[in-house]
C-alpha positions in Angstrom: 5.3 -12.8 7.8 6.0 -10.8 11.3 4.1 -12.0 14.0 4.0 -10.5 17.6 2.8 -11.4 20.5 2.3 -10.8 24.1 1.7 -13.7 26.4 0.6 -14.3 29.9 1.7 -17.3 31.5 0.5 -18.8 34.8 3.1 -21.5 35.3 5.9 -23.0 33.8 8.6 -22.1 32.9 9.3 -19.4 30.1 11.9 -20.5 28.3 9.9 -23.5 27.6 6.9 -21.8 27.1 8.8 -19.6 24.3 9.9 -22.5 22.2 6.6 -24.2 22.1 5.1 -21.1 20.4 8.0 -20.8 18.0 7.5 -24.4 17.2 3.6 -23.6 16.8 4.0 -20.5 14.6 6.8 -22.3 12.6 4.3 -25.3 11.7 1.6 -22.8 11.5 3.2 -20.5 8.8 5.7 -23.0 7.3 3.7 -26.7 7.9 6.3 -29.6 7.0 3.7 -32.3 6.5 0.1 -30.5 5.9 -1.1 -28.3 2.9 0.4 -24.5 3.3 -2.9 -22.4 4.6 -4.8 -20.8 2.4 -5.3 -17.9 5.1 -2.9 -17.1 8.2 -5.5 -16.2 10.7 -4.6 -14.4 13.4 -7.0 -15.5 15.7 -6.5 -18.9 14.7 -3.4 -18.4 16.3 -4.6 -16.9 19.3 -7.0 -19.9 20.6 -4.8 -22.3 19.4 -2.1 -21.1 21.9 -4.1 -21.1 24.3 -5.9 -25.0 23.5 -2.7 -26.1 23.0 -0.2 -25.1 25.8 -2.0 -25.2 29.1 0.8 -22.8 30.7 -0.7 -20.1 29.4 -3.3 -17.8 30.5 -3.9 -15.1 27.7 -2.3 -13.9 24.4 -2.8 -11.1 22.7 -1.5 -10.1 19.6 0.0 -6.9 18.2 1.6 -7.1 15.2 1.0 -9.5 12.3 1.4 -8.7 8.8 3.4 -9.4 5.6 7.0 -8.2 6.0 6.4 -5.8 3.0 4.0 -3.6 2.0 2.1 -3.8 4.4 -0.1 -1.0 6.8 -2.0 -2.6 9.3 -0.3 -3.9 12.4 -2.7 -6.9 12.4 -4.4 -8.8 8.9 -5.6 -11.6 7.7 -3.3 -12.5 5.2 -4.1 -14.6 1.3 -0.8 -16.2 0.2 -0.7 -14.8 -3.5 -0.5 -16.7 -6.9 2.3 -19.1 -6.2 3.1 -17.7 -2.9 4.4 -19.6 -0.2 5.0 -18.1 3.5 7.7 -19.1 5.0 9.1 -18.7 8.7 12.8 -18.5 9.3 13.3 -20.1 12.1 17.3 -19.3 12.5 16.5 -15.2 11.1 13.4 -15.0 13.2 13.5 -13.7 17.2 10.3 -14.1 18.9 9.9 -11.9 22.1 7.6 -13.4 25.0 6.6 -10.5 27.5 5.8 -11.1 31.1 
């Protein structure tokens, strides 16, 4: 799954800011204690950003997809049969503008 994003932030600080959305979107995408979803919503991700870390102010959202095969910059996306999304949390980079 490749997810990008764009955030505004109207305090805090950014490098903070950054690892509470990779720690979202890793739980999100990879959960270690709930049931794996069976849709990866993207604006599911949006509000919950926003509910969940007060710092920021808007996020929007311009690229989320499967990794392969894939067309549109932004999907829902349906594990398939016996599919399970994982997030690589040492592979992945996750880029906060400002």
């Amino acid at each position: 799954v490749v997810v990008g994003l764009e955030v505004r932030i109207n305090s805090g600080d950014p490098d903070t800011v950054k690892r509470y959305i990779e720690n979202y979107l890793t739980d999100y995408i990879d959960p270690q204690i709930t049931a794996i979803p069976s849709l990866l919503l993207p604006d599911t991700i949006r509000e919950q950003l926003r509910v969940l870390i007060p710092e920021i102010e808007t996020v929007k959202i311009y690229e989320f997809r499967r990794k392969i095969n894939s067309t549109d910059k932004v999907e829902i996306i349906t594990p398939r049969k016996n599919q399970v999304p994982r997030f690589d949390s040492v592979a992945s980079t996750i880029t906060v503008r400002f």
